[in-house]
MDAnalysis code that builds the backbone (N, CA, C; Angstrom):
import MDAnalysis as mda
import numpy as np

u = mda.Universe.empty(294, n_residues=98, atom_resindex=np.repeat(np.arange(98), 3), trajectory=True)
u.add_TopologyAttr("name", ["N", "CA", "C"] * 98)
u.add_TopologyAttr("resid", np.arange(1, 99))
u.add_TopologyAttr("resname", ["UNK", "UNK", "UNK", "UNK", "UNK", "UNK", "UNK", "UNK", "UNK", "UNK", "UNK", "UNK", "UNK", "UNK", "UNK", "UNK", "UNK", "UNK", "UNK", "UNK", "UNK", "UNK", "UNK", "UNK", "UNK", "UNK", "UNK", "UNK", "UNK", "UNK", "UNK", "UNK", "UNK", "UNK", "UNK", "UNK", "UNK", "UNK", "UNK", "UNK", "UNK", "UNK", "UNK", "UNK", "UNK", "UNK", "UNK", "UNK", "UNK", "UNK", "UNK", "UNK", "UNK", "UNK", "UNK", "UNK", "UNK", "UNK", "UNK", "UNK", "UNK", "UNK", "UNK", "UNK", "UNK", "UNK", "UNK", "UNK", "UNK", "UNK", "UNK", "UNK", "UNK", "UNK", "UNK", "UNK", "UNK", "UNK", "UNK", "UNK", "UNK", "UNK", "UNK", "UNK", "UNK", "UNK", "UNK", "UNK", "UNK", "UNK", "UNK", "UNK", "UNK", "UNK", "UNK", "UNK", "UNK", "UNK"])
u.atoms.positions = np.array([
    [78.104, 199.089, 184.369],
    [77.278, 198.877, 185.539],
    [75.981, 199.681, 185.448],
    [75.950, 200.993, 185.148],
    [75.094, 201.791, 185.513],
    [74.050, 201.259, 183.417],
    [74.559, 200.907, 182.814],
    [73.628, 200.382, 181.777],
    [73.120, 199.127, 182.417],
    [73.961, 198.142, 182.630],
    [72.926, 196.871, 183.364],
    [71.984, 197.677, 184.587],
    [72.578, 198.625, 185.006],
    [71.369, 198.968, 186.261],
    [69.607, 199.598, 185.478],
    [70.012, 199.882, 184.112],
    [68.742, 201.050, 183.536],
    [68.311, 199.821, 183.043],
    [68.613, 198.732, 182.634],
    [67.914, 197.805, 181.920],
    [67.582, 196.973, 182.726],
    [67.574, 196.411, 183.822],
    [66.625, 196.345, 185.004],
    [65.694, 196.893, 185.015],
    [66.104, 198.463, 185.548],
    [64.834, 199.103, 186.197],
    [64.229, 199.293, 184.938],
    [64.535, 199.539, 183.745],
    [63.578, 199.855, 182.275],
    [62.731, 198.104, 182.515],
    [62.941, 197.410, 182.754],
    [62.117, 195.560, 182.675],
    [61.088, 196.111, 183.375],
    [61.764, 196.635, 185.381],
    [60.666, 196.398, 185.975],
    [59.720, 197.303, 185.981],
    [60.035, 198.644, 185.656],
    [58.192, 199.611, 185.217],
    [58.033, 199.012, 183.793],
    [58.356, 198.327, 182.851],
    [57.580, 197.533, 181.859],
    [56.323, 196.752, 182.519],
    [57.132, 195.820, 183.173],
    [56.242, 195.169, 184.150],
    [55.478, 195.288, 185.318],
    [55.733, 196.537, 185.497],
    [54.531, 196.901, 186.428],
    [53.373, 197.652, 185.401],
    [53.624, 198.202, 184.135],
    [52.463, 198.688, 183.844],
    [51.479, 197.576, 183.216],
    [52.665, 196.236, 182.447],
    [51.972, 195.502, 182.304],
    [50.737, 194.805, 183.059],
    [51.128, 195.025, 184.419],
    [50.548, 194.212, 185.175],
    [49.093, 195.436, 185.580],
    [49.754, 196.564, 185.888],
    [48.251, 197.648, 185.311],
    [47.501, 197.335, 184.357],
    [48.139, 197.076, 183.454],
    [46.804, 196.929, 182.111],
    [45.800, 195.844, 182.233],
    [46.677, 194.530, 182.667],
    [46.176, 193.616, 183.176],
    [45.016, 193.826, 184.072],
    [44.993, 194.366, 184.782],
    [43.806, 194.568, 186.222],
    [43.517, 195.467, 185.801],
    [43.557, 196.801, 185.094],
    [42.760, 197.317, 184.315],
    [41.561, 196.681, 183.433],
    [42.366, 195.787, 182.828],
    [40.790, 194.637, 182.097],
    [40.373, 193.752, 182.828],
    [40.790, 193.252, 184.057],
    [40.095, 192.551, 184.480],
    [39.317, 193.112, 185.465],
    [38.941, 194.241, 186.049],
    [38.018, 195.063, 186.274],
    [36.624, 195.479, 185.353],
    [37.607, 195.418, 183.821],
    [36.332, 195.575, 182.975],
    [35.612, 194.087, 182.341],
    [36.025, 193.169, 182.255],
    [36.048, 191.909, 181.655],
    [35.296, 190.859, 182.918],
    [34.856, 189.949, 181.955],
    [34.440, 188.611, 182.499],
    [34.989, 187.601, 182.011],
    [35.417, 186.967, 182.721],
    [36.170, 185.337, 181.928],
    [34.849, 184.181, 182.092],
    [34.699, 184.106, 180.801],
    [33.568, 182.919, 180.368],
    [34.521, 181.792, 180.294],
    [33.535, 180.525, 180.852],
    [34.169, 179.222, 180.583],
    [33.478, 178.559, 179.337],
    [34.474, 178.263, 178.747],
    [34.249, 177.320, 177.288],
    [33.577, 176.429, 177.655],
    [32.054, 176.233, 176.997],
    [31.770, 175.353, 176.977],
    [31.375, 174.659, 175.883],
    [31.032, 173.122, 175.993],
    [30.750, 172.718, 174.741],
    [30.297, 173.481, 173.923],
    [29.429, 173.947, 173.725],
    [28.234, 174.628, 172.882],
    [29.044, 176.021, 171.833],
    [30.070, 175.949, 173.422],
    [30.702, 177.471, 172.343],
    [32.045, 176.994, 171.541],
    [32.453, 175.551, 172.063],
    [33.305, 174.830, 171.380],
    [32.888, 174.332, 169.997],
    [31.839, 173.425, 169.930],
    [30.919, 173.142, 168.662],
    [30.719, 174.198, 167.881],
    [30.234, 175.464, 168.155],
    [30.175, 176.731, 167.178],
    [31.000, 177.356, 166.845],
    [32.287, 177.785, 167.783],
    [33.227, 177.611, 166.922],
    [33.667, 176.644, 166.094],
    [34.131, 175.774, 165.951],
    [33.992, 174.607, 165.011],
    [33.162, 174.435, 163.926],
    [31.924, 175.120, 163.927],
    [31.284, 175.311, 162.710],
    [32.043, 177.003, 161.985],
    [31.907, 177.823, 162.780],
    [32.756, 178.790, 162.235],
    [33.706, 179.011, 161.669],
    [34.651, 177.879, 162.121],
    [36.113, 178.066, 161.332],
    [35.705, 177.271, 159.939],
    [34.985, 176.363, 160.129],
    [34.512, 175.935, 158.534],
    [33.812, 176.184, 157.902],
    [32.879, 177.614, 158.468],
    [32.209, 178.128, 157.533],
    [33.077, 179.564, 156.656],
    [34.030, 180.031, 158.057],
    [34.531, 181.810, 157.673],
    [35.820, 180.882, 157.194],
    [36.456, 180.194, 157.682],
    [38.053, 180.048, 157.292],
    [38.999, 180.789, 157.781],
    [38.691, 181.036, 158.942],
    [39.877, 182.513, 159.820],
    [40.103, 181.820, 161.227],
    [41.006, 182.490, 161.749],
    [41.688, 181.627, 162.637],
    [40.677, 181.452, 163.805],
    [41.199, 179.808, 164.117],
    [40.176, 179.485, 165.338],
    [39.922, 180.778, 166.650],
    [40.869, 181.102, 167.298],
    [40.991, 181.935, 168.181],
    [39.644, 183.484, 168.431],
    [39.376, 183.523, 166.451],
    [38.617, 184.471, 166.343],
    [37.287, 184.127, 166.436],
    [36.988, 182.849, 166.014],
    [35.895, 181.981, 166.416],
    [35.542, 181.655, 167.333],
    [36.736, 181.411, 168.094],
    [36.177, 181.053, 169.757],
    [35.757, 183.203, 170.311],
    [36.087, 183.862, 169.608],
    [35.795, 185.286, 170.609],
    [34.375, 185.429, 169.613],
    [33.793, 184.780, 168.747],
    [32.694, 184.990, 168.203],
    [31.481, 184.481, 168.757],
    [32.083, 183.188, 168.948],
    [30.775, 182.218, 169.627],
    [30.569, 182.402, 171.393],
    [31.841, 182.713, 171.797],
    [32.235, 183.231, 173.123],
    [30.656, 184.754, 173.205],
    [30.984, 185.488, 172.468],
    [30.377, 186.538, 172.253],
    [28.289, 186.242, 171.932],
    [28.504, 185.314, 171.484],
    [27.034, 184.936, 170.921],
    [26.393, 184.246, 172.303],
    [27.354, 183.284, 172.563],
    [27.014, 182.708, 174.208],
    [26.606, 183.645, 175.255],
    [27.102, 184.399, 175.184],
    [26.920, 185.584, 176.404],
    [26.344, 186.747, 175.996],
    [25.714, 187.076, 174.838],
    [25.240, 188.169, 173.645],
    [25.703, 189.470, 173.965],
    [26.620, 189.291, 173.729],
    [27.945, 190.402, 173.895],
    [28.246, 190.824, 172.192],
    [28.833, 191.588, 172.067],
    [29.509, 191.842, 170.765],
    [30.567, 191.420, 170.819],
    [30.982, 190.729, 169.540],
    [32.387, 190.506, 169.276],
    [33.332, 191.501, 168.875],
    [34.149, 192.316, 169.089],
    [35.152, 193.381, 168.794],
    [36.649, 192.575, 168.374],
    [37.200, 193.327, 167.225],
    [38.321, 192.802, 166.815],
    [38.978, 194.717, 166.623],
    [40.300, 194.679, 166.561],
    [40.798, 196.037, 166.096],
    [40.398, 196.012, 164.967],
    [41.009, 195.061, 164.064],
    [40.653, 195.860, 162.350],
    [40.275, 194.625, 162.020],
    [39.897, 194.457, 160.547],
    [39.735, 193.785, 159.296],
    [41.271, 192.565, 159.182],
    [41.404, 191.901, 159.207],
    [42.815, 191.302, 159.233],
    [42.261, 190.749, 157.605],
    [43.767, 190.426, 157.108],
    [43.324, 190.077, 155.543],
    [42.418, 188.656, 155.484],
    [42.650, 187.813, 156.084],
    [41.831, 186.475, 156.078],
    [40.571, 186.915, 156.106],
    [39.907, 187.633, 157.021],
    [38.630, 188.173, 157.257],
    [38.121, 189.120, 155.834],
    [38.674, 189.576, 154.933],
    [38.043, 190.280, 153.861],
    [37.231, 189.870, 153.498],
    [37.434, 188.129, 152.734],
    [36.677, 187.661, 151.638],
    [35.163, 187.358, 152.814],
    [35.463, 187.504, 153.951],
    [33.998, 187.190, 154.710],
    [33.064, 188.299, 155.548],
    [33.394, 189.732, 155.364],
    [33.517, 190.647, 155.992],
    [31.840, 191.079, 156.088],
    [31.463, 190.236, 154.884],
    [29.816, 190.540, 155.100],
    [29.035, 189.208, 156.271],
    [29.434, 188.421, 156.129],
    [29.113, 187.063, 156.779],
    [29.390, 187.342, 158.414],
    [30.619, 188.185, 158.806],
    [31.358, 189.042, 159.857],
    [30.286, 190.016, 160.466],
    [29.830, 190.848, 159.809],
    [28.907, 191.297, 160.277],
    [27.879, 190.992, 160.109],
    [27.340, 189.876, 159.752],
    [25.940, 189.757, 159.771],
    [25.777, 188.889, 160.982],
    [26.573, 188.240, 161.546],
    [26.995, 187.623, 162.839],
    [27.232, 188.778, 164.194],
    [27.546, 190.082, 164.005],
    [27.704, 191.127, 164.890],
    [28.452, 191.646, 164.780],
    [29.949, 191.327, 164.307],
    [30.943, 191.544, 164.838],
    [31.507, 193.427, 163.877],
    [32.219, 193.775, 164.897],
    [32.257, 195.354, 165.275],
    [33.639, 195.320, 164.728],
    [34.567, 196.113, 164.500],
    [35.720, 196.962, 164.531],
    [36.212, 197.883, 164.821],
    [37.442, 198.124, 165.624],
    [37.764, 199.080, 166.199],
    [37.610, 200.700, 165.368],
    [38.670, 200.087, 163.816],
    [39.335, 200.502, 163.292],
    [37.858, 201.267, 162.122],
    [37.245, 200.958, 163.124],
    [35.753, 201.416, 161.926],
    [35.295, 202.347, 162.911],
    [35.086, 202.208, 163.988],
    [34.343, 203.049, 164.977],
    [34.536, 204.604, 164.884],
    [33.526, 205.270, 165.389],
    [33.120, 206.461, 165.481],
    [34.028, 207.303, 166.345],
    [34.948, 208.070, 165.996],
    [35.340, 208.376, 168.035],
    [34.889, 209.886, 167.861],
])
């Protein structure tokens, strides 16, 4: 009993901090709407870099709104393009200054 009771309450402060982090970024964040333009450029991106769409849409997302694109690190797909990566803007966590 008292283990089913800790694994409850261990779910629900999971989920409440989750839900902190959550409104934590969305305090800091803006949600852009996709639009064509940033749909089409991604679409040229994934066939120019070859890395996953998702990162393309936070590239062109980023160019639309002239924001920087931030990723944590280098993921291996991204190596062979890492100059093309930044010559487009894009930043890394895992590079930064602290």
């Amino acid at each position: 009993m008292l283990r089913k009771y800790m694994k409850q309450l261990v779910l629900r402060i999971q989920n409440a901090e989750a839900l902190d982090y959550v409104e934590w970024a969305k305090r800091r964040t803006k949600v852009v709407e996709v639009s064509e333009d940033i749909m089409f450029k991604a679409g040229e991106l994934k066939k120019l870099l070859r890395i996953a769409l998702p990162d393309c849409y936070v590239i062109a997302t980023a160019e639309a709104v002239k924001a920087t694109p931030v990723f944590k690190n280098v993921e291996k797909e991204m190596e062979p393009v890492i100059t093309e990566l930044k010559r487009l803007g894009v930043k890394f966590l895992d590079e930064a200054e602290m």
